[in-house]
C-alpha positions in Angstrom: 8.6 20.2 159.5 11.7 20.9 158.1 13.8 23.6 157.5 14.3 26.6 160.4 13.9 30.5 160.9 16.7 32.0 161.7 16.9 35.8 162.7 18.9 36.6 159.7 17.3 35.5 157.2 15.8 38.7 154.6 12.4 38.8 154.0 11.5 37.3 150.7 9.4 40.4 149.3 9.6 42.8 146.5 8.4 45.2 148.6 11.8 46.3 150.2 13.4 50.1 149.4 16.7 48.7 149.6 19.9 48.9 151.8 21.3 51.3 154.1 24.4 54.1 152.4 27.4 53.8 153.9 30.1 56.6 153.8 33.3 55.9 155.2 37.0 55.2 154.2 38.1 53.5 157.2 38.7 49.9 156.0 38.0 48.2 159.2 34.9 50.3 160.4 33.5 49.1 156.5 34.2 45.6 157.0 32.4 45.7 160.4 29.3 47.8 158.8 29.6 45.2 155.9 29.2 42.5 158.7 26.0 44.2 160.6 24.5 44.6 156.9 24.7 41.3 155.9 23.6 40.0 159.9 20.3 42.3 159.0 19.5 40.9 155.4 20.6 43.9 154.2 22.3 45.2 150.9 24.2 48.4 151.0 25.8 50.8 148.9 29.3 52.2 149.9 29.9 56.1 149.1 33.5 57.4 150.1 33.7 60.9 150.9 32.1 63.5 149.4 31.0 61.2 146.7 27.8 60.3 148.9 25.6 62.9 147.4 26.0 62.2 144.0 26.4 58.3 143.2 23.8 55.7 143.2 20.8 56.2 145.3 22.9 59.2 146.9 22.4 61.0 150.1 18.9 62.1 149.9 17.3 58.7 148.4 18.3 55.9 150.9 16.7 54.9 153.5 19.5 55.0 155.8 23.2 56.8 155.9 25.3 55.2 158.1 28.1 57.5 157.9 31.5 56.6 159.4 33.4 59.4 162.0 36.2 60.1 159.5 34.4 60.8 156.5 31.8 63.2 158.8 33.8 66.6 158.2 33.0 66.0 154.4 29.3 66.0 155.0 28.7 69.0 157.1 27.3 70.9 154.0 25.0 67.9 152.8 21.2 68.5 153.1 19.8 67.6 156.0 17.6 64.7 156.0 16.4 61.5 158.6 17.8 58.3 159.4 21.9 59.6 159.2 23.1 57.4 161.8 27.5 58.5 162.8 30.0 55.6 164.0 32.9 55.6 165.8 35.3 54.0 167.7 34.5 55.9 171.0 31.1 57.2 172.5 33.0 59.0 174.6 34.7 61.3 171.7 33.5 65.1 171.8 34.3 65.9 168.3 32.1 62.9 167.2 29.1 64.6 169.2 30.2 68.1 167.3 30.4 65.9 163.9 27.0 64.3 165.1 25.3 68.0 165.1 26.9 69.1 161.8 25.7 66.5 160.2 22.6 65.9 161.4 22.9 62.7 162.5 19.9 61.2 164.6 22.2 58.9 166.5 25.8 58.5 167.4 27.0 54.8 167.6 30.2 53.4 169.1 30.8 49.7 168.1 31.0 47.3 169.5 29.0 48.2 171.6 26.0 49.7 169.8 26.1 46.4 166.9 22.6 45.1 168.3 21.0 48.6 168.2 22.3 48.8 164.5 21.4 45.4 163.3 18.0 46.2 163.8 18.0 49.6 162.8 19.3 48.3 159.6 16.8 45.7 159.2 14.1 48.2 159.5 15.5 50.2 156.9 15.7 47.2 154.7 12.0 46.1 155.4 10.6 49.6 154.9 9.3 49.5 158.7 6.1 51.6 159.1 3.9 51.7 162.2 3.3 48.1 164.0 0.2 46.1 163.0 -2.3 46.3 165.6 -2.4 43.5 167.5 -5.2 41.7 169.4 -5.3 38.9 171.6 -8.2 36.1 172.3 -8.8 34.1 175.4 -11.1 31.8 176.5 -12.6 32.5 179.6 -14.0 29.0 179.7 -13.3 25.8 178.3 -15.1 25.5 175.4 -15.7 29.3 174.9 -15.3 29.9 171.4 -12.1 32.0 171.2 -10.4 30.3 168.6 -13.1 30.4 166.2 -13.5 34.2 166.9 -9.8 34.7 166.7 -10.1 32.9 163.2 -13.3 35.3 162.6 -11.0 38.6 163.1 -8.4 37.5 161.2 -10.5 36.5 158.1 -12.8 39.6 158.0 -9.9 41.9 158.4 -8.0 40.1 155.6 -11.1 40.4 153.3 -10.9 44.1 154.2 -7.7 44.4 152.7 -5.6 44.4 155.3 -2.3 42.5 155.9 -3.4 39.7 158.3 -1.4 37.3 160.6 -3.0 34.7 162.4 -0.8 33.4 165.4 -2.1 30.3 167.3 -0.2 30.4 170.7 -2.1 27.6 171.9 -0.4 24.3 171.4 -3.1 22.1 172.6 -6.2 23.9 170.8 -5.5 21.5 168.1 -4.4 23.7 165.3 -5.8 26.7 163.9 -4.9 25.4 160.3 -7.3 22.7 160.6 -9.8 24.9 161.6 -9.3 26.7 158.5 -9.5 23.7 156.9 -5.6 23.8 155.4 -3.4 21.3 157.0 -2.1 20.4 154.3 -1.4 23.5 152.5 2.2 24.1 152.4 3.9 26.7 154.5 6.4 26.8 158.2 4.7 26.0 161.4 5.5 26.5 164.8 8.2 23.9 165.5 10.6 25.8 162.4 10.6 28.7 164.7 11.6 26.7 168.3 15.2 28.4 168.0 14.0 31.6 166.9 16.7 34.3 168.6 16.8 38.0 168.4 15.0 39.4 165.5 13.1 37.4 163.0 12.9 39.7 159.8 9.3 40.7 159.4 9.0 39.6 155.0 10.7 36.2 155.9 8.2 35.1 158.3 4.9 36.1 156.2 6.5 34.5 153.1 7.0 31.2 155.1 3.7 30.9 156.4 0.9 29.0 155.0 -1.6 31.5 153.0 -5.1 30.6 153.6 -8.3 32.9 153.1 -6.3 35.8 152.4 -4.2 35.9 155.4 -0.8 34.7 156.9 -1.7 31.3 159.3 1.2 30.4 162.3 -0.4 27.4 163.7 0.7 23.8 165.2 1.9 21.1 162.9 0.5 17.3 163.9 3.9 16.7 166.3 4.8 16.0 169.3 6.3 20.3 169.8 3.6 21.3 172.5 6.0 24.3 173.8 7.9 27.1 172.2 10.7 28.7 174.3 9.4 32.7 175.6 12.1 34.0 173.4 11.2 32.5 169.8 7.7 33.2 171.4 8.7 37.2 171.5 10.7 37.3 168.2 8.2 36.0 166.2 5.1 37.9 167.3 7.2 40.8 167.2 8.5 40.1 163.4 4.6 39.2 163.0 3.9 43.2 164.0 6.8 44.7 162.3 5.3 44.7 158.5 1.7 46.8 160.0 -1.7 45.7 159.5 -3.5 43.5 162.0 -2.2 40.7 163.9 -4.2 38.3 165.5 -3.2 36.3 168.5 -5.3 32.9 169.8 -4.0 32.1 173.3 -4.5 29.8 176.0 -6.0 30.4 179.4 -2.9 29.0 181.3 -0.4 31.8 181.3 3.4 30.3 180.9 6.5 32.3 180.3 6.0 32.2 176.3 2.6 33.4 177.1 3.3 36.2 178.5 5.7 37.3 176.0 3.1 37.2 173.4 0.2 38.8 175.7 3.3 41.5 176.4 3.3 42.6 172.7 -0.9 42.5 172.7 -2.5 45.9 172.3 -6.1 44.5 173.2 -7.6 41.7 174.6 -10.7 40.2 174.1 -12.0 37.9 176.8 -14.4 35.5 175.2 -17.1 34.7 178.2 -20.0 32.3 177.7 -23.4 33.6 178.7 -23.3 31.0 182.1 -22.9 31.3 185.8 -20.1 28.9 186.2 -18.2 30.1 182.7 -18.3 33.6 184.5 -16.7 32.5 187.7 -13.6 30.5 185.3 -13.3 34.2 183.7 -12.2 35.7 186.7 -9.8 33.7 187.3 -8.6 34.0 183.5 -8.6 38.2 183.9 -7.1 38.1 186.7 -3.9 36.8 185.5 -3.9 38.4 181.9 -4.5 42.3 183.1 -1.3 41.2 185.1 0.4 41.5 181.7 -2.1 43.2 179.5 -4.4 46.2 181.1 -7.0 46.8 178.2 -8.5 43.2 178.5 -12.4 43.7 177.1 -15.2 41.2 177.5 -16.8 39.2 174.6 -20.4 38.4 175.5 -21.1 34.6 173.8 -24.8 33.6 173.7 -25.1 30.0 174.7 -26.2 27.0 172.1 -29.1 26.7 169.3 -31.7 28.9 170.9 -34.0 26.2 169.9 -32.6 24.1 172.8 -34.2 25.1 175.8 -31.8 26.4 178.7 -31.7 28.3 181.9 -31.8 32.2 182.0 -28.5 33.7 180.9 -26.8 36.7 182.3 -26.8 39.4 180.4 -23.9 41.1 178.6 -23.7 44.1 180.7 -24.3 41.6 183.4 -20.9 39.7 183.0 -18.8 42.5 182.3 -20.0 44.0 185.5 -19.3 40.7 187.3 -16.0 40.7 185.8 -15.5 44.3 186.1 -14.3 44.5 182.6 -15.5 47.1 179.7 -17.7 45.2 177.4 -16.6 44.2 173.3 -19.6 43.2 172.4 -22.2 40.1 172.1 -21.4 37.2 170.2 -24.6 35.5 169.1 -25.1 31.7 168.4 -24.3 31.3 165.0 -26.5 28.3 164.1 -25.0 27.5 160.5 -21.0 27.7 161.7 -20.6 23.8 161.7 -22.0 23.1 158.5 -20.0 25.7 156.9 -16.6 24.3 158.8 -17.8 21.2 157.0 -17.8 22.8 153.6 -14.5 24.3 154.4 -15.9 28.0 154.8 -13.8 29.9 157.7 -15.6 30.9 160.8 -16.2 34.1 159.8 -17.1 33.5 156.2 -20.6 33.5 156.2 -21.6 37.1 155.3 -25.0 37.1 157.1 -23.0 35.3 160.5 -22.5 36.6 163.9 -19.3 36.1 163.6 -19.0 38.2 160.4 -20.7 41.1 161.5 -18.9 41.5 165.4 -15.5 41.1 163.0 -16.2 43.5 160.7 -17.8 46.2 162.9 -15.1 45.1 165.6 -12.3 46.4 163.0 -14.0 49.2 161.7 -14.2 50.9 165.1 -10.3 50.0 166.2 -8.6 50.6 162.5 -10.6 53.5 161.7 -7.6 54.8 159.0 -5.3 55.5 162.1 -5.0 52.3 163.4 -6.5 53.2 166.8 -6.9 51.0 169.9 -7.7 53.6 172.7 -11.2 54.2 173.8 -13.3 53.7 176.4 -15.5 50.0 175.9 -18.4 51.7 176.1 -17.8 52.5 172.8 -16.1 49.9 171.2 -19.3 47.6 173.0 -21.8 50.3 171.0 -19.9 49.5 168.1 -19.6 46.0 167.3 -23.1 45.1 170.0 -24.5 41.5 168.8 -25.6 40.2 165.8 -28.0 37.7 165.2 -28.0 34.5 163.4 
């Protein structure tokens, strides 16, 4: 695939407020502000003086005032507003922290040293940053499990919600989450673009380089030879994924590597996917075991075994694994007996309205994005909430 994402690159919306307002007339402090602007994607207007309240955008409208130390006394009187970040030359400077008060400024910044804090401060400004997308990760307990198709589920029903929606396939050997939405060929970045990923990936950038399909973003595998993706692209790009809010979707592998962990390190809930079966109940434990070592609220996903039609030996019961796992219980999965013929078709797991896998997504997000975006609560009640359907 060609072409790369670099972690300066703007997002390619027409969704952003605009840059930061910088007030200074200190030649070299601007040219080193102009530098962090452009490092950020950002675009900013320069003020000098007093003049920062009344041209352009002005004080009160931008979404950030960086304001440099020696045009600070000029401001004292301004209104008082958020995001008024002071610069200096020294941290270390008393009459900056007086300046700092006068002002108020939520931050005072010496460079160099403070250019990483600011580049990213910048960049949210630039993006309109609002609260992080809530983000859930899917394992497999077993092979053969099912989490992929429910992670594809999630993603679709909270996309046809309304929601902003990015898929991220962390597993490099699951074969590709695009094909299992049936759009390999539909145009868009995939994982290997993103191998030298450094620092921060701007949040617009990445959804507008991904492959749209069913109403949501898709990060998934291209058909190369790439079957790793070094822990630190692996953390700037789930965390550019987050940035822009809504819900984020993670599929990931049972084998925990370093790039693993990054990603399971930015998950906010876990569902374990567990198939109603002895043996696929003693893999699991081994799975949870070294996921709650980097992600605590790990919940249990209950899968009924294959077409009930086909006769098969007594299967635990839901309650029944989580308590052998000692994990709160999601929910039940049933069998969904049409999911194959509708993959054929080229409907998403997930798109069947009258599915199993339709109904646990949709209750699934009503109970953890209730309006406010919540993923705290006992799973008890999440398990009430999204409890089986049937096929």
């Amino acid at each position: 695939m060609a072409g790369r994402m670099t972690s300066d690159q703007p997002p390619a919306t027409g969704e952003r407020p605009g840059g930061p307002l910088i007030v200074t007339e200190d030649d070299n402090l601007l040219d080193d502000l102009l530098r962090l602007c452009a490092a950020a994607g950002a675009t900013p207007e320069v003020a000098y003086g007093g003049s920062a309240r009344g041209r352009g955008r002005g004080w009160a409208a931008a979404p950030l005032v960086i304001v440099g130390a020696d045009c600070a006394p000029w401001l004292c009187g301004a209104g008082r507003r958020g995001g008024v970040v002071l610069v200096g030359r020294s941290a270390d400077d008393r009459r900056l922290w007086e300046l700092a008060v006068a002002v108020g400024a939520e931050r005072v910044l010496a460079l160099p040293d403070g250019e990483s804090w600011l580049v990213d401060r910048i960049a949210d400004a630039a993006e309109g940053v609002g609260p992080a997308a809530v983000t859930v990760g899917v394992i497999g307990g077993s092979g053969g499990a099912g989490a992929s198709t429910l992670a594809c589920a999630l993603a679709v029903t909270a996309a046809r919600a309304g929601r902003r929606t990015i898929l991220v396939d962390a597993d490099p050997l699951g074969g590709g989450l695009d094909v299992l939405l049936g759009g390999e060929k539909e145009e868009g970045l995939r994982w290997p673009a993103f191998a030298e990923s450094r620092g921060r990936v701007a949040g617009g950038a990445l959804e507008e380089s991904l492959p749209r399909l069913h109403s949501l973003r898709v990060l998934s595998w291209d058909r190369g030879d790439c079957v790793a993706i070094p822990p630190q692209a692996m953390r700037a790009v789930v965390a550019a994924a987050r940035r822009r809010g809504g819900a984020v979707v993670v599929d990931l592998p049972r084998r925990l590597d370093e790039a693993v962990v990054e990603a399971l390190a930015q998950v906010d809930l876990g569902l374990l996917v567990v198939p109603a079966e002895l043996r696929a109940v003693a893999a699991a434990r081994r799975v949870a075991a070294g996921v709650q070592v980097v992600l605590p609220d790990l919940r249990v996903v209950a899968r009924g075994g294959s077409d009930p039609a086909v006769g098969r030996a007594a299967e635990p019961a839901p309650d029944d694994i989580a308590r052998l796992l000692g994990l709160p219980l999601a929910g039940e999965l049933a069998w969904e007996s049409g999911l194959a013929d509708g993959l054929a078709r080229g409907a998403p797991p997930g798109g069947d309205p009258r599915g199993p896998l339709r109904h646990f997504g949709t209750a699934f997000w009503e109970r953890v994005l209730p309006g406010g975006e919540q993923v705290t609560g006992g799973g008890a009640e999440l398990g009430q909430a999204v409890g089986g359907g049937s096929a």
